[in-house]
C-alpha positions in Angstrom: 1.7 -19.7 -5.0 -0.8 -17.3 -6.0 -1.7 -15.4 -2.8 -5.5 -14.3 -4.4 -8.4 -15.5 -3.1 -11.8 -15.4 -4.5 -12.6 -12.2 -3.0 -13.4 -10.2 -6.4 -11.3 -7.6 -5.4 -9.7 -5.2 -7.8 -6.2 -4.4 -8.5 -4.9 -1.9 -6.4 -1.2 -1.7 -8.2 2.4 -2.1 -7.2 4.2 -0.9 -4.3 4.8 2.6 -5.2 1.4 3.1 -5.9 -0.2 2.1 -2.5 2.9 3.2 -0.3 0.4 6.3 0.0 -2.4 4.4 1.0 -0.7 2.2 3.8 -0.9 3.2 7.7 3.0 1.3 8.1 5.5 -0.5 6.4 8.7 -2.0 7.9 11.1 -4.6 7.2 10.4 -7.5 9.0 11.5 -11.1 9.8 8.7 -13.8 10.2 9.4 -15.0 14.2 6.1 -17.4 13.8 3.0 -18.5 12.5 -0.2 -19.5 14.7 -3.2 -20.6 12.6 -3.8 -17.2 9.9 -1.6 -15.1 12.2 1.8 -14.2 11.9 3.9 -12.9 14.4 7.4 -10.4 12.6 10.3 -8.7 14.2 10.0 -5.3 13.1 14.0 -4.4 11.6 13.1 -0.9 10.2 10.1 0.8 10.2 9.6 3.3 7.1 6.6 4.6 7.5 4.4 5.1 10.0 5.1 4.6 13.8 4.7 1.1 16.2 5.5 1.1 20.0 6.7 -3.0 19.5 9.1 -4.7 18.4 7.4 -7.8 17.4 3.9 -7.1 15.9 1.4 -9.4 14.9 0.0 -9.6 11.2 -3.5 -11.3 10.2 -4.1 -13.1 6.8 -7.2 -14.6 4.7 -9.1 -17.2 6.8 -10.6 -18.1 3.4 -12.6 -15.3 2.6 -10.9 -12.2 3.2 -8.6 -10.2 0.8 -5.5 -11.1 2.5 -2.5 -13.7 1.1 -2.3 -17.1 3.3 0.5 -16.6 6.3 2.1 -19.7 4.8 3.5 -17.5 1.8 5.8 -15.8 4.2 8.3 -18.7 5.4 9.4 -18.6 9.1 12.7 -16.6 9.0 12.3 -15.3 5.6 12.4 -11.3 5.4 9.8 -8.8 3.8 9.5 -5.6 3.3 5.5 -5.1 4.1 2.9 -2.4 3.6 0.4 -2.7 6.3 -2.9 -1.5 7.1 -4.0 -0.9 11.4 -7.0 -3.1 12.0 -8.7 -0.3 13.6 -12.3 -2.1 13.8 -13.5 -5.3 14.0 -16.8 -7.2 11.7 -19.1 -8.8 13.3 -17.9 -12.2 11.9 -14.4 -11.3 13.2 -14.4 -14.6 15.4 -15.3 -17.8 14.9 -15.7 -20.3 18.2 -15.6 -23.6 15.6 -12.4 -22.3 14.5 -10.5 -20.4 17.2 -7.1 -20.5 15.5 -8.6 -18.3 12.7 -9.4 -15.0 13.4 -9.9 -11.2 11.4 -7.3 -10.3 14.3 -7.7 -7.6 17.2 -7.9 -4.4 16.8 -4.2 -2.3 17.1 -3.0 -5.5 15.0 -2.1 -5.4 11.6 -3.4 -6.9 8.5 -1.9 -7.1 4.6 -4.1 -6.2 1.9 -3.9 -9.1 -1.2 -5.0 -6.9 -3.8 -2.1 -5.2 -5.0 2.0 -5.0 -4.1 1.6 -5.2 -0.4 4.7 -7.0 0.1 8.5 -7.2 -1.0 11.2 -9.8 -0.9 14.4 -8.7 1.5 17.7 -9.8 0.7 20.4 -8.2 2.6 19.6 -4.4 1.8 17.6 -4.8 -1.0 14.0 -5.6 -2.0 12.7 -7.6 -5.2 9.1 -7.6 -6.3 6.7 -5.6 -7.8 8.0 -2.0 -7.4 6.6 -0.2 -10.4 5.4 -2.5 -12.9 2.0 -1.6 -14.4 1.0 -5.0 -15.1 -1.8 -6.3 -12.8 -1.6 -9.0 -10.9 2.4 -9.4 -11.7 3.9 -10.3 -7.9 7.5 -10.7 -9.5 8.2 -8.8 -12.5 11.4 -9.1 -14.7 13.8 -6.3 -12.6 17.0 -6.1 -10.8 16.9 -6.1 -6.5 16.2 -2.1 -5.0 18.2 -1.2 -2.6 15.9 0.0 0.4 17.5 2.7 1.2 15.9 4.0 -2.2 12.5 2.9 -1.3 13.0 4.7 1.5 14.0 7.7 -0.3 10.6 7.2 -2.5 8.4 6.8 0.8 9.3 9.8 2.0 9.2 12.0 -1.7 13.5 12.2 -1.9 13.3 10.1 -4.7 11.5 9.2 -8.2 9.7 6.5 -10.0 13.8 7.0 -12.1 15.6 5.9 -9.8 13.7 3.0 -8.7 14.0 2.0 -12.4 17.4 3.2 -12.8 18.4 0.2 -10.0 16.1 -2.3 -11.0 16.8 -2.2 -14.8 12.6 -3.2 -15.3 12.1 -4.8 -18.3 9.2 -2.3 -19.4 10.3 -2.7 -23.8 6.8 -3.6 -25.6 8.5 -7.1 -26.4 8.7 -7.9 -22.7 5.2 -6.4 -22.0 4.3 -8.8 -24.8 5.4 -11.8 -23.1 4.3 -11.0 -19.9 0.9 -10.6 -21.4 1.3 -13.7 -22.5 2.3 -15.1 -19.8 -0.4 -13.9 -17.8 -3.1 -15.4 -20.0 -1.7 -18.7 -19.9 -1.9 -18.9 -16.3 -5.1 -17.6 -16.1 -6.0 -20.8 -18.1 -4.2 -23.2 -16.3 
């Protein structure tokens, strides 16, 4: 599943480039999903600070530049670079549709236009860490332990030795096929 929208947004790069740019992100399990809402058990917080445990996370109502809920799978784990919905449009609720909201403000939403989000597996995270290719959600590249992203948050670590665990695939023959790749989905 593709998780853009037509929002004409542009692309804002993977993880380690918006870790910066993020108010939190945490490892979380999805506990539920309530029209384009999801409610996730917060497991580790690396960044940033929340007073709950279980937080609630907005996604696109059709319009925004958010993924759909439904690509996070109730009990699936994530590793998720959040912004704090800290004001609210004035189209933020609709009465015709009151499942489907912009959320409330102290809530959380997740950004669709870049790396906002990582696949947990045990103690490691898959995804786009550091590939340079846009619009590339899973690149060819080994599982990060998160202990290193960690490290990387917080300046201890490198763009190295994200790469030296996830063995990406950055040779000009792969680039090549990813390119390629790319195009032909964009056709499809």
């Amino acid at each position: 599943m593709d998780p853009r929208n037509n929002c004409g947004c542009s692309w804002q790069g993977p993880f380690s480039w918006i870790a910066d740019n993020v108010d939190t992100i945490a490892v979380v399990s999805i506990a539920s999903h309530s029209g384009n809402s999801m409610d996730v058990n917060v497991e580790q917080l690396l960044k940033g600070k929340t007073y709950d445990k279980v937080v609630r996370i907005w996604g696109d109502r059709g319009y925004e530049c958010r993924p759909p809920v439904e690509l996070f799978p109730r009990n699936s784990r994530w590793l998720l670079a959040l912004q704090t919905i800290d004001k609210l449009p004035a189209d933020s609720f609709d009465p015709f549709h009151p499942d489907r909201s912009f959320g409330r403000i102290g809530d959380y939403q997740l950004p669709a236009c870049g790396a906002y989000w990582l696949a947990v597996e045990g103690d490691r995270v898959s995804g786009n860490i550091t590939s340079i290719l846009d619009w590339d959600y899973t690149p060819e590249m080994d599982p990060v332990p998160i202990a290193v992203i960690k490290a990387f948050i917080e300046g201890k670590a490198g763009y190295a030795d994200i790469i030296g665990y996830s063995n990406e695939i950055t040779s000009p023959e792969a680039m090549m096929r990813k390119s390629k790749l790319w195009l032909k989905n964009q056709q499809d």
